[in-house]
N, C-alpha and C positions, 0 to 999 in steps of 0.2 A: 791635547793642545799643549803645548811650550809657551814660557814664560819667557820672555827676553828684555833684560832690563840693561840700557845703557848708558857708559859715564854719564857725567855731565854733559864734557864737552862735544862728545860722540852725540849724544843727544841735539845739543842746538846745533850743529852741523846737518844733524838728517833733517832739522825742522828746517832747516833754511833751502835746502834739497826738497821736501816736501811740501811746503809754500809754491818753490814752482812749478812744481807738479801738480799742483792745485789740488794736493792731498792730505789727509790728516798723518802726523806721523805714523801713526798702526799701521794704517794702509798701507805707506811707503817702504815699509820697514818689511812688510809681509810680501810687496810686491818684489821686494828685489832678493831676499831668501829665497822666494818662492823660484823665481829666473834662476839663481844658484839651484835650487834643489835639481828642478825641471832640467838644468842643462849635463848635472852629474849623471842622472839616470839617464840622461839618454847615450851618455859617453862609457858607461856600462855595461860589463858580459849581466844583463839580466838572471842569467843563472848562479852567476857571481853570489859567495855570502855577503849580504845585506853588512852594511860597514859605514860610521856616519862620519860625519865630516867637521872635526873642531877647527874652530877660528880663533886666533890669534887676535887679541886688542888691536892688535898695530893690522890686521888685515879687515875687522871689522869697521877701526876708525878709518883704513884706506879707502872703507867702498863710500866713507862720507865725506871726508875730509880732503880739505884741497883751498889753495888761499885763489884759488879761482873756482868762483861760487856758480861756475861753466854747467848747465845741464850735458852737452855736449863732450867737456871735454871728458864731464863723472862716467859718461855710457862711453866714453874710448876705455876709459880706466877698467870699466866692470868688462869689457870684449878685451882686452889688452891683460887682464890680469885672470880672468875665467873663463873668455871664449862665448859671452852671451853679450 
């Protein structure tokens, strides 16, 4: 299991994103990794050497961050920016 600790500001961002998800941040934070992970591997030669995937602050605060607190517009962002 991985450890993932975020800014501040990334922080209250996911919390405001997971409030209306009616979820706890862990959860949120797990749920949309985990969409990243699940969408990598399947875009994947499976045979391919295993290879992970670093994120960038500016691409970690992008899947939270946004001065429109939009569920909608966040899931265009995460299909617009990773295809899930």
């Amino acid at each position: 299991m991985a450890t993932i600790t975020l800014r501040p500001d990334v922080y209250d961002k996911a919390a405001i994103f997971a409030r209306k998800d009616k979820l706890n941040i862990e959860d949120w934070v797990n749920k949309i990794l985990q969409k990243i992970v699940v969408d990598i591997s399947e875009k994947e030669d499976m045979n391919a050497p295993a290879e992970s995937k670093m994120f960038s602050w500016e691409e970690m605060g992008g899947m939270f961050a946004s001065d429109k607190s939009d569920k909608e517009l966040r899931d265009e962002y995460l299909e617009e920016k990773y295809g899930i």
